[in-house]
C-alpha positions as CSV (number, residue, x, y, z in Angstrom):
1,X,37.5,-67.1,26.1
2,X,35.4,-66.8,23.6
3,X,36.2,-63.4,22.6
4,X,40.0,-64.9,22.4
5,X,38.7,-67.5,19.7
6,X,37.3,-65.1,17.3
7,X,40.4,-62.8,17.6
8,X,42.8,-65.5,16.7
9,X,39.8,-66.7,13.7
10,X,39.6,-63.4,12.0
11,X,43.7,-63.5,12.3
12,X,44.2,-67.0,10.7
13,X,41.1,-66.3,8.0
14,X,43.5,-63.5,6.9
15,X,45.9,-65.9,6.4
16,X,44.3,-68.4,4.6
17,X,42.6,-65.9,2.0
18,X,46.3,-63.9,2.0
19,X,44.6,-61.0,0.4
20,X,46.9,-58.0,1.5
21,X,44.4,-55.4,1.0
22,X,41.4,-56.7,2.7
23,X,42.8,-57.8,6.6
24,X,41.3,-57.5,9.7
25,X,42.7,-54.3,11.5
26,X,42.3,-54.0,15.2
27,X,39.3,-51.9,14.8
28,X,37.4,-54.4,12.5
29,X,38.1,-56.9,15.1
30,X,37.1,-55.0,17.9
31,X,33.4,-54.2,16.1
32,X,32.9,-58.0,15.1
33,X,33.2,-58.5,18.9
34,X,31.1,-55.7,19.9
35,X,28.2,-56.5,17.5
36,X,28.8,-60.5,17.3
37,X,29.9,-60.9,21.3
38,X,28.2,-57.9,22.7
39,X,32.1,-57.4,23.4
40,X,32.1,-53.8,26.2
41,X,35.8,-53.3,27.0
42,X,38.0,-50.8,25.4
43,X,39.2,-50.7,21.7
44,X,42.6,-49.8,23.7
45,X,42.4,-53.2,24.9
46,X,41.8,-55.2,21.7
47,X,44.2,-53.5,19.6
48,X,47.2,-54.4,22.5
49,X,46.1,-57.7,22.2
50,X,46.1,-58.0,18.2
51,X,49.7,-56.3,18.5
52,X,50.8,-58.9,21.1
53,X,49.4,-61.7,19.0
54,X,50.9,-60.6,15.9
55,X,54.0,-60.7,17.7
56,X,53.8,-63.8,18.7
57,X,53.0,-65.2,15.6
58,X,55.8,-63.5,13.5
59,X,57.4,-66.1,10.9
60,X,60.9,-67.1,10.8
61,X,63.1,-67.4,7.5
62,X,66.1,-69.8,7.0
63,X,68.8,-67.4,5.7
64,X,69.6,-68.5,2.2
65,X,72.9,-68.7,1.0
66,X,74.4,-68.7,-3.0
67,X,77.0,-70.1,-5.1
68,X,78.9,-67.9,-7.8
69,X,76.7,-68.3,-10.8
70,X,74.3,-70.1,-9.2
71,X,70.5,-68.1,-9.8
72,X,69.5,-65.2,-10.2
73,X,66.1,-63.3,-9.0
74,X,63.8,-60.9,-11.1
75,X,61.0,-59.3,-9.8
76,X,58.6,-56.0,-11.2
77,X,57.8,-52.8,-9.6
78,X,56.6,-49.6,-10.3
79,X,57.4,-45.9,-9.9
80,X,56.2,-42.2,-10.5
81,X,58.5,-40.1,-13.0
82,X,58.2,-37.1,-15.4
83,X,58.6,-37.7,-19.1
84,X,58.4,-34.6,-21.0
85,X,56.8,-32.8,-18.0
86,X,54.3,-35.5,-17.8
87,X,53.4,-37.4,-14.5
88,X,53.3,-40.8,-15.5
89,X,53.7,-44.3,-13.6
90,X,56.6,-46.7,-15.6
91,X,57.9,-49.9,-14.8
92,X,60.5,-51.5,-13.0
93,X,62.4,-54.4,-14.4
94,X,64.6,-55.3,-11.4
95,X,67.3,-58.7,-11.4
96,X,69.5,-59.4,-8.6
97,X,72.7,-62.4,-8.5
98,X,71.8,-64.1,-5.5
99,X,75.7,-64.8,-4.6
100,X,77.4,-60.8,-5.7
101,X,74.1,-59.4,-5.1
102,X,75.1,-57.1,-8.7
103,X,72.1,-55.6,-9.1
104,X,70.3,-54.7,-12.9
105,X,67.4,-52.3,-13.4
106,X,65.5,-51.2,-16.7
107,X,62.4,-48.9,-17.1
108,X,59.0,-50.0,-19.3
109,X,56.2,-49.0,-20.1
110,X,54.4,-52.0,-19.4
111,X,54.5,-55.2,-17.6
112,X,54.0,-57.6,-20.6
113,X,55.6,-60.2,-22.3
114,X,58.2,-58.7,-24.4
115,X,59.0,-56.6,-22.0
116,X,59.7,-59.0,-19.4
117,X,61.8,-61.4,-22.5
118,X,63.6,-58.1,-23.0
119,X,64.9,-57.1,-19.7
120,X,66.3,-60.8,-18.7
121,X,68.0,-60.7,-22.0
122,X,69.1,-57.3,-21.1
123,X,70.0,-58.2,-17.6
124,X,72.3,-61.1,-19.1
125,X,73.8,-58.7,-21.6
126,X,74.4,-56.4,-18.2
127,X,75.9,-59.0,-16.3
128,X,77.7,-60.6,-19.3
129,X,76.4,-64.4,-18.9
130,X,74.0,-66.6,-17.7
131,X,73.2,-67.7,-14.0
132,X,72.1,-71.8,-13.9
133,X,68.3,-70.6,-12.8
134,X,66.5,-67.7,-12.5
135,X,63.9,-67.6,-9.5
136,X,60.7,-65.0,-10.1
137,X,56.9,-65.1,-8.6
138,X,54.1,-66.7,-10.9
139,X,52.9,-63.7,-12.6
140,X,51.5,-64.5,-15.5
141,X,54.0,-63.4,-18.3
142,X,56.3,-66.1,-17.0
143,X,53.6,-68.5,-16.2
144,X,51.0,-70.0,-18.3
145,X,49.0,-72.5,-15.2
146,X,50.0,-73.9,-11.9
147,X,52.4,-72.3,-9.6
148,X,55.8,-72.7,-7.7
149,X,57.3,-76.3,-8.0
150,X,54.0,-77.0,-10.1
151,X,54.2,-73.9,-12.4
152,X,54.3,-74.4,-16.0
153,X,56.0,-71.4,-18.0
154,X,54.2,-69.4,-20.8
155,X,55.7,-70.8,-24.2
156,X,58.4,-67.8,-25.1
157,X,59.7,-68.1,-21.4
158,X,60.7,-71.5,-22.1
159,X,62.1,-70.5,-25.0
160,X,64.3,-67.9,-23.8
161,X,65.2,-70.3,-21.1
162,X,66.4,-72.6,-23.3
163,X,68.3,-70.4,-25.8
164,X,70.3,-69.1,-22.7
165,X,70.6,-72.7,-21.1
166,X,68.8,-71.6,-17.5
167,X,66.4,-73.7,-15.6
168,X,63.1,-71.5,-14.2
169,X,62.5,-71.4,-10.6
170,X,59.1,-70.1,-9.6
171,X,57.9,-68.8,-6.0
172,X,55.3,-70.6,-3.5
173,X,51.9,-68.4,-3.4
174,X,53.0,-65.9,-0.5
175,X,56.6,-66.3,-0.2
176,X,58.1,-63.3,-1.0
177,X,61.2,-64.5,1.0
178,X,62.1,-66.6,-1.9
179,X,62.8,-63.5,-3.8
180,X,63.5,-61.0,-1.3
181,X,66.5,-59.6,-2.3
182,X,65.1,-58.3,-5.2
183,X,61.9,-57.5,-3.6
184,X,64.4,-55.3,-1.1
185,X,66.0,-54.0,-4.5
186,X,62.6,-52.5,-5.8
187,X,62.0,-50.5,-2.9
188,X,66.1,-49.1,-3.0
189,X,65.9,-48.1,-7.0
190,X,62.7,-45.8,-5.6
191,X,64.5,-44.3,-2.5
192,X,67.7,-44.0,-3.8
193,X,67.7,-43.3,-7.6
194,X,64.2,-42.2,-8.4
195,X,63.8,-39.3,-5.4
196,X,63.2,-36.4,-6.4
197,X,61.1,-37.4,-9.0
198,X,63.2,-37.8,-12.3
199,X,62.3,-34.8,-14.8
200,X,63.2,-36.9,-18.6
201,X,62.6,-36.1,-22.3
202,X,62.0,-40.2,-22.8
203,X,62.6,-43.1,-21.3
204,X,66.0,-44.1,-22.8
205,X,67.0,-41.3,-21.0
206,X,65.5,-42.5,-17.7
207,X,67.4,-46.3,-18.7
208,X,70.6,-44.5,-18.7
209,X,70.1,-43.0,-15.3
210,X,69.7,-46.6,-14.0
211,X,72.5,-48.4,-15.9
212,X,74.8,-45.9,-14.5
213,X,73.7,-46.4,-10.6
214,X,73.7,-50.1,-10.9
215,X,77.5,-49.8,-12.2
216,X,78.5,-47.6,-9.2
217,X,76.4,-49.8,-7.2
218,X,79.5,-52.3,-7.5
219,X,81.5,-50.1,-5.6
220,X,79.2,-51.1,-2.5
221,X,80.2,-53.4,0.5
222,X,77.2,-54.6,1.9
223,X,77.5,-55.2,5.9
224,X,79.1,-58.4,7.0
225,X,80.7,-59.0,3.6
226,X,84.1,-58.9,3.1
227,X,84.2,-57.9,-0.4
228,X,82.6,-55.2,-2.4
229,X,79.8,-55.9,-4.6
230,X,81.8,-55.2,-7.7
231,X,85.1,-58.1,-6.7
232,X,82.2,-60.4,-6.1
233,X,81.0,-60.0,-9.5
234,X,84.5,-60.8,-10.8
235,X,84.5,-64.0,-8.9
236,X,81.0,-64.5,-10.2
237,X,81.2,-63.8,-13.9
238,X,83.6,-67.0,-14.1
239,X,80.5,-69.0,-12.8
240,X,78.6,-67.7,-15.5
241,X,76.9,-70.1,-18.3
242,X,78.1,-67.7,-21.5
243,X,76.2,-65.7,-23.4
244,X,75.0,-67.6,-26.8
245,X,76.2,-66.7,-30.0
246,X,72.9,-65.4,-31.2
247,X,70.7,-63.0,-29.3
248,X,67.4,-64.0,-28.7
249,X,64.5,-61.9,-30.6
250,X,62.2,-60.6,-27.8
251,X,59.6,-58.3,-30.0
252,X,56.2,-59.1,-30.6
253,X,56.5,-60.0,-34.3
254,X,53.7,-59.5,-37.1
255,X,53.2,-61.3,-39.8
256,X,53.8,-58.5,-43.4
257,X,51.5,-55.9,-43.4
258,X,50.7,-53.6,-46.3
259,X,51.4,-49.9,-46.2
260,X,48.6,-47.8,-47.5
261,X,48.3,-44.8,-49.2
262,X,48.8,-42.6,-46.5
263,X,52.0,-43.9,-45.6
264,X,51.3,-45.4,-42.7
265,X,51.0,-49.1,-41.5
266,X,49.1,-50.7,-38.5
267,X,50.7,-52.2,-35.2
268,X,48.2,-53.2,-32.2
269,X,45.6,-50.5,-31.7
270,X,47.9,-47.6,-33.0
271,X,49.1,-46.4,-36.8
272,X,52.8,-45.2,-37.8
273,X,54.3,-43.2,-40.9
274,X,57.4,-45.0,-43.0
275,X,58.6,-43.1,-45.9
276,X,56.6,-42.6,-48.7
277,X,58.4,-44.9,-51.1
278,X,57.4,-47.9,-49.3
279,X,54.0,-47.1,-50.3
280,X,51.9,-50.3,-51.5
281,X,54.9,-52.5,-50.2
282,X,54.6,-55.3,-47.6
283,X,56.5,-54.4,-44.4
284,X,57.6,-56.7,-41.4
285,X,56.7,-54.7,-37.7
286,X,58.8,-55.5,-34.8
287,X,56.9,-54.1,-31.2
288,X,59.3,-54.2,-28.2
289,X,59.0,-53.5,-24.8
290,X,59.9,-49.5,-25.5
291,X,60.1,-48.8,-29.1
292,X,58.9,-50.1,-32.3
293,X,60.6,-51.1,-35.6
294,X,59.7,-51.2,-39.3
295,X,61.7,-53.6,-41.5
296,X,61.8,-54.3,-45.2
297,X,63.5,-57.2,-46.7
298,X,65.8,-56.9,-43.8
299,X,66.7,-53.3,-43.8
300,X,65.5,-51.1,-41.1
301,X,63.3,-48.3,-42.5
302,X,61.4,-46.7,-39.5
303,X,61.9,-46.8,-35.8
304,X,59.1,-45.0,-33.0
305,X,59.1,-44.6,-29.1
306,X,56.1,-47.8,-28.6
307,X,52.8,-46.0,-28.1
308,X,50.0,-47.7,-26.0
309,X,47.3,-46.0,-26.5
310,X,44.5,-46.8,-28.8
311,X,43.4,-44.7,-32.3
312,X,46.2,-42.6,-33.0
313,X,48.7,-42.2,-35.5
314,X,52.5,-41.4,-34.8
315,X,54.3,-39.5,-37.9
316,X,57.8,-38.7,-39.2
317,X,58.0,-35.7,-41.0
318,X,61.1,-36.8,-42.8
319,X,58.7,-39.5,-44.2
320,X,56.4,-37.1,-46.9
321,X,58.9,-34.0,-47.3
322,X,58.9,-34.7,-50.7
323,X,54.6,-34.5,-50.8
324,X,53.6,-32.0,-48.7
325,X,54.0,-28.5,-50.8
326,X,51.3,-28.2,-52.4
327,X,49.6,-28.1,-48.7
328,X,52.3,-27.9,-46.4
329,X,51.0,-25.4,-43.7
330,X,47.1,-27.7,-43.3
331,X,49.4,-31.6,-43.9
332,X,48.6,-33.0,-40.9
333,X,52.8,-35.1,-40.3
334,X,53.3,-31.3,-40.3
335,X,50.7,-30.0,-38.1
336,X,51.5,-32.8,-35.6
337,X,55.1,-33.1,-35.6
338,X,56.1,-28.9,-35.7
339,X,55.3,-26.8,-33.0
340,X,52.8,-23.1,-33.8
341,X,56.0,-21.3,-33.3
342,X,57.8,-23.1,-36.6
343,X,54.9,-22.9,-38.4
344,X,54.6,-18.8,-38.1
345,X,58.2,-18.3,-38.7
346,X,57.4,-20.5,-41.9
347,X,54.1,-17.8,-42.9
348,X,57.3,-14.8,-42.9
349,X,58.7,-16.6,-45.7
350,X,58.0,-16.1,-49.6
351,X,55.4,-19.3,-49.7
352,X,55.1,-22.7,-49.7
353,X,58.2,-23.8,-51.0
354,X,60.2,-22.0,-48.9
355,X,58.4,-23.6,-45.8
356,X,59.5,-26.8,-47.3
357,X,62.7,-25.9,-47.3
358,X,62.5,-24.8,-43.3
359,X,61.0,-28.1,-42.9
360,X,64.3,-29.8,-44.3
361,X,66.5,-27.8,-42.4
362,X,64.3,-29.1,-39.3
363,X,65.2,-32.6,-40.0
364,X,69.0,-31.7,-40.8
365,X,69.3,-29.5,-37.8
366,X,66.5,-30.5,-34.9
367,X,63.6,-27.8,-34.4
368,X,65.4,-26.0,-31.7
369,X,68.1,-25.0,-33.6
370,X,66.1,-23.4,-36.4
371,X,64.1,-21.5,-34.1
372,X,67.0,-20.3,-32.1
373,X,68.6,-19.3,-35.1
374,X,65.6,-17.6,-36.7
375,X,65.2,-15.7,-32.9
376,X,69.4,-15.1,-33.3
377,X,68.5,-12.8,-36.4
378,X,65.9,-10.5,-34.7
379,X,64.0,-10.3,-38.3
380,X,60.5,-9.4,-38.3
381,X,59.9,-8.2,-42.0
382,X,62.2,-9.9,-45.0
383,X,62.8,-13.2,-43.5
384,X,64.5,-15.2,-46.1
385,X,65.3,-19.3,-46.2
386,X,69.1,-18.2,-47.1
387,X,69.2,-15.9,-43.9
388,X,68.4,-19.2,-41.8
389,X,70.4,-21.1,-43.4
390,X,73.2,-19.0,-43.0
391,X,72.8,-19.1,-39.8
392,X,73.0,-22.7,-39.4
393,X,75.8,-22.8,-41.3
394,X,79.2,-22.6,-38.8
395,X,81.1,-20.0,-40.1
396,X,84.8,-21.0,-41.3
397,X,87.6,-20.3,-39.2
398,X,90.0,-17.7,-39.9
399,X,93.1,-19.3,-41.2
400,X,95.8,-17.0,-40.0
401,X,99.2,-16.9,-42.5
402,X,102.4,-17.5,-41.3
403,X,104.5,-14.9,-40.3
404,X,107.3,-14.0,-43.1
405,X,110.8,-14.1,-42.3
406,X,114.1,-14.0,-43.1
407,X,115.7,-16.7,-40.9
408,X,114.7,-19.4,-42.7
409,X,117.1,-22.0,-43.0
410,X,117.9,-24.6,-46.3
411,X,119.8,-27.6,-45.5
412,X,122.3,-27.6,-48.6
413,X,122.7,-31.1,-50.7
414,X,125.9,-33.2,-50.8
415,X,126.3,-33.4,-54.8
416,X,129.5,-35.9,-53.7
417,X,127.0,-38.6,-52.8
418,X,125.5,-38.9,-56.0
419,X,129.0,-38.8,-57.5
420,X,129.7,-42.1,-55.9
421,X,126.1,-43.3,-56.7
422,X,127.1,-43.0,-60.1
423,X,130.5,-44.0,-60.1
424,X,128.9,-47.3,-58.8
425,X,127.1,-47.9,-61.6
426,X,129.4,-47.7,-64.2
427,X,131.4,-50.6,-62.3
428,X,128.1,-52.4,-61.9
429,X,127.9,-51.7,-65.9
């Protein structure tokens, strides 16, 4: 008996600290009775009895049911991909419609707030409107204290949710049931679209893998339903609060910022280059979820992949063509923007203006292309800028001339209908 009582304690102690990592298994159980009890049957025996009791204690869910339009639920995950050869983890924007079950799935680098403002605004975009509420858990982008029906949301949730006109819904602490179609989305997008491991340059091109699996994801009956996913969606887009006219800014703004002297201006922990003629002038930095933008007086002037490291400095080489040569083969936007093999083929030319010159034809035509050209001529000695040129340049098609030939044929005039043209006139006169 008393065994029994500290087999169900250690079972409902896990359930009141809910701490997923750090449960009782069978065995821990089995040693607290050894050394506490001076338990001596099997560990056989113990573990059956734990399986039995978990059994027995299994929850039951009320199955939920939606109207068209009525919520949506978002939800974050994350997954292992390649960018640029690169093992690195990324992260998993995921909303579901609760009534079509249309599902919508964006990669970040990171689980923070402008990230999480951008992929509902996204996911709206997606879907083309606005469910009435949008259910997620109480992590902390979306809430600032409390939690489920006592939750209060950070200040730029409740912003977004009232530029879009949707009410926020927020999970009880352990109820993942609340959300778990979404939560059963996360785990699909990893079986079904991310294995094998996607091999991508950058993450746009991971996002575009994902838009295009949620679209033929419409084409998908689920059991028991008698409609696809996709002719619930038309039923649900009608449902739909619409989109506003404005779309709201999710970036993590800054106020102006001066660009110094090396071209380059300051956003979180990281620098970036703008061009060179924007030197000494205050600048506006926009940091989204993936990429960050440069602005002055309302003109886009720079745009970077977002970098979250700490201490670096991101360059454009376009940015200081016109500066670098005088020094061009030690300027570091050249040393860490070319690759060795570009800067070699530029030590075969005539000097440092030439390998300006290679540089520009870099930024007209992409790296790979120069290269591939410069490997096309098979040149070791005598490399010229004009032979690499040339070879960029696609060569003009022959125009072939028509064939002479005698059967050509003139349609003759009828002189009689200017005759009564004129014979008109002088009545008219």
């Amino acid at each position: 008996m008393t065994s029994s009582i500290l087999l169900k304690g250690c079972l409902k102690e896990d359930e009141a600290e809910n701490v997923n990592k750090q449960k009782h298994t069978a065995r821990r159980i089995y040693d607290r009775l050894v050394d506490e009890l001076g338990f001596t049957g099997g560990e056989s025996t113990i573990r059956q009895v734990v399986a039995d009791f978990r059994k027995k204690t299994a929850k039951a869910f009320v199955p939920l049911s939606y109207e068209p339009g009525e919520a949506v639920q978002i939800d974050w995950g994350e997954a292992t991909v390649y960018l640029q050869g690169q093992k690195v983890k990324i992260n998993l924007f995921c909303m579901r419609q609760c009534y079509s079950a249309d599902i919508f799935v964006k990669a970040f680098y990171r689980q923070n707030e402008e990230s999480f403002l951008e992929g509902n605004v996204n996911g709206f975009d997606y879907f083309n409107g606005v469910p009435s509420k949008v259910i997620f858990d109480n992590a902390k982008v979306a809430v600032k204290e409390g939690f489920g029906t006592h939750a209060k949301a950070q200040e730029r949730y409740q912003t977004l949710s009232a530029h879009y006109a949707f009410k926020t819904e927020f999970c009880n602490i352990a109820s993942g049931h609340e959300k778990g179609l979404v939560e059963g989305l996360v785990g699909w997008i990893r079986r079904n679209v991310l294995v094998p491991i996607p091999r991508v340059e950058n993450i746009d091109e991971l996002n575009q893998i994902l838009v295009e699996r949620c679209l033929k994801y419409r084409t998908h009956q689920i059991s028991r339903r008698e409609f696809t996913v996709g002719q619930m969606v038309d039923v649900e887009r009608l449902a739909f609060i619409p989109l506003p006219k404005y779309r709201f800014d999710t970036s993590k703004g800054t106020t102006t910022y001066k660009v110094d002297t090396f071209s380059t201006v300051k956003f979180d922990y990281n620098y970036y280059s703008v061009p060179i003629n924007y030197v000494g002038k205050d600048i506006s930095i926009k940091g989204f979820g993936n990429e960050v933008v440069m602005i002055h007086k309302h003109v886009q002037i720079a745009e970077y992949p977002r970098y979250y490291g700490r201490g670096d400095t991101k360059y454009k080489l376009e940015h200081y063509i016109d500066l670098i040569e005088r020094s061009v083969f030690n300027a570091k936007p050249v040393k860490s923007t070319v690759s060795s093999q570009l800067l070699e083929i530029g030590k075969q030319l005539s000097g440092p203006k030439d390998m300006v010159k290679l540089l520009r034809l870099c930024v007209d035509y992409g790296e790979d292309k120069v290269i591939a050209a410069v490997e096309g001529l098979k040149v070791r000695q005598d490399l010229s800028i004009e032979l690499v040129r040339s070879s960029l340049i696609p060569p003009v098609p022959d125009i072939k001339p028509l064939p002479l030939t005698n059967e050509i044929k003139v349609q003759t005039t009828k002189l009689s209908q200017y005759d009564q043209l004129i014979k008109g006139e002088d009545k008219a006169i």
